[in-house]
C-alpha positions in Angstrom: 3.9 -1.4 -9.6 3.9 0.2 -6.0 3.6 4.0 -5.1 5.0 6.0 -2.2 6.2 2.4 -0.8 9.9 4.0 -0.1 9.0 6.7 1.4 6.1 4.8 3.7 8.7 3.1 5.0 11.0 5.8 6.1 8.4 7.9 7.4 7.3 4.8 9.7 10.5 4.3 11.2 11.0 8.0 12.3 7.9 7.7 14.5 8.6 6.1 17.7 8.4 2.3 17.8 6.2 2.0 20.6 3.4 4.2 19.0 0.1 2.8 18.1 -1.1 3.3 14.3 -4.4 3.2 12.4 -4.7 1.4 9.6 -7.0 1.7 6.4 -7.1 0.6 2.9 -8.4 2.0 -0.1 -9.5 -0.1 -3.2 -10.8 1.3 -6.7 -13.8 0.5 -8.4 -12.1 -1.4 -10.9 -9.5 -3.3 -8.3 -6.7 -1.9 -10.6 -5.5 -0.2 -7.3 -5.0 -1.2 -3.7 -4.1 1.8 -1.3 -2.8 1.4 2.5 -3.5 4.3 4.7 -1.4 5.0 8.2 -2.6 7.0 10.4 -1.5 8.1 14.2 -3.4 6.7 17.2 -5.7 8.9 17.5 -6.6 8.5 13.3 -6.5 12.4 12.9 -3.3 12.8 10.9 -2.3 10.9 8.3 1.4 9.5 8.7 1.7 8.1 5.0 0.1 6.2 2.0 1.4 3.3 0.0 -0.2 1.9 -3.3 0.3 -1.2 -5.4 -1.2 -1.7 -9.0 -3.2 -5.2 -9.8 -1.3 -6.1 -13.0 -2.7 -9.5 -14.5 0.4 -11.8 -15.5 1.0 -11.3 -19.4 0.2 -14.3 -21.8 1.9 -12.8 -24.2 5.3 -15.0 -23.8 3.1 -18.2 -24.1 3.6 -19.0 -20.3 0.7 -20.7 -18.8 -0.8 -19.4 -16.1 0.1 -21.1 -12.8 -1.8 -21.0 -9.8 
């Protein structure tokens, strides 16, 4: 599952192309969540968040596991 990825996207392409960004990430305690943070150049305003959820691969069907 992702969050805000969409509108990350659009939000990055209407800043010029040339323009420097800070980046940042964000991970919960539990590792269920993993958050990407853009920021301007100067890492004063944040431009736009994205987050994905860690969902473990269902067993359920009977599928092994493959790494």
């Amino acid at each position: 599952m992702t969050l805000g990825l969409d509108e990350t996207v659009e939000i990055l392409r209407t800043r010029h192309p040339d323009e420097q960004l800070r980046l940042g990430s964000i991970v919960a305690p539990d590792r269920s969540w993993f958050f990407t943070v853009y920021f301007d150049a100067t890492g004063t305003e944040l431009l736009a968040c994205s987050g994905v959820k860690n969902e473990r691969p269902s067993r359920a069907d009977g599928q092994k596991l493959q790494l």
